[in-house]
C-alpha positions in Angstrom: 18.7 4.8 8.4 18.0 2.7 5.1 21.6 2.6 2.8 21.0 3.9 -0.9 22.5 0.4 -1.8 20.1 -2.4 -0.3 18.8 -4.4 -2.0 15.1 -6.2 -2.3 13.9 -9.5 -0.8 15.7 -12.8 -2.8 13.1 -14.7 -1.5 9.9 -12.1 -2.6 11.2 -9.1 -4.1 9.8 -7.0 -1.4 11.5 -4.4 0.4 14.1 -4.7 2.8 14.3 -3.0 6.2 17.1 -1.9 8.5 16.5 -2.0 12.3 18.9 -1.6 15.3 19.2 -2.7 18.7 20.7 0.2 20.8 21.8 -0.5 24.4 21.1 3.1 25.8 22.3 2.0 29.2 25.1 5.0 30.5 26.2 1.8 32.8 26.7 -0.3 30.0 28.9 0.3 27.0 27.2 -2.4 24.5 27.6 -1.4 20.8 24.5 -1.6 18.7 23.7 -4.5 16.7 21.9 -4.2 12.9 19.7 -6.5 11.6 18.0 -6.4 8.0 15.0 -7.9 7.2 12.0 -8.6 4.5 9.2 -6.0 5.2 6.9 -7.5 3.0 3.8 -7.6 5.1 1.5 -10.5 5.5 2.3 -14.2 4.1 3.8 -12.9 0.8 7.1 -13.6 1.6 7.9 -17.8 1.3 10.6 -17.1 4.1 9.1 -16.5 7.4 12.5 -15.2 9.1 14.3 -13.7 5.9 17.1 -11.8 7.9 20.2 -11.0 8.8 22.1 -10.3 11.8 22.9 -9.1 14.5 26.2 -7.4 12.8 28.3 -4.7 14.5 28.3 -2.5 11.7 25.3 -1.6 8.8 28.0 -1.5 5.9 28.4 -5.2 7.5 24.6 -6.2 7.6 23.9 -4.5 4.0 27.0 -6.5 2.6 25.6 -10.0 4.0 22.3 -9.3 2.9 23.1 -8.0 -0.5 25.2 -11.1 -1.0 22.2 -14.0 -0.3 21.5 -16.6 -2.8 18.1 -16.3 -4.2 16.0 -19.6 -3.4 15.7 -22.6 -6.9 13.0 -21.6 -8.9 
């Protein structure tokens, strides 16, 4: 699931991707946690952990990503 409204890498430019941890455990009732991360493959992002997370929610994850202050040029 990748929301219309995410934005790219501050740190690269490149594109950002949604993943989830699900707990499917029926003995567990753990909600899932989002992350958001910079899919730019290989060393062409500067950041080497650009991500958010975990967040209960992906309106919660997209919000803090989308609101990350780009690095000094």
């Amino acid at each position: 699931m990748q929301p219309a409204n995410l934005l790219p890498c501050p740190f690269c430019g490149g594109p950002a991707a949604v993943e989830t941890n699900q707990h499917p455990s029926s003995f567990l009732k753990v909600p899932a946690e989002y992350f958001i991360n910079c899919s730019n493959d290989g060393n062409a992002c500067p950041v080497s952990l650009a991500f958010v997370g975990p967040c209960p929610t992906l309106p919660e994850a997209t919000r803090r990503w989308n609101t990350r202050a780009k690095l000094p040029p």
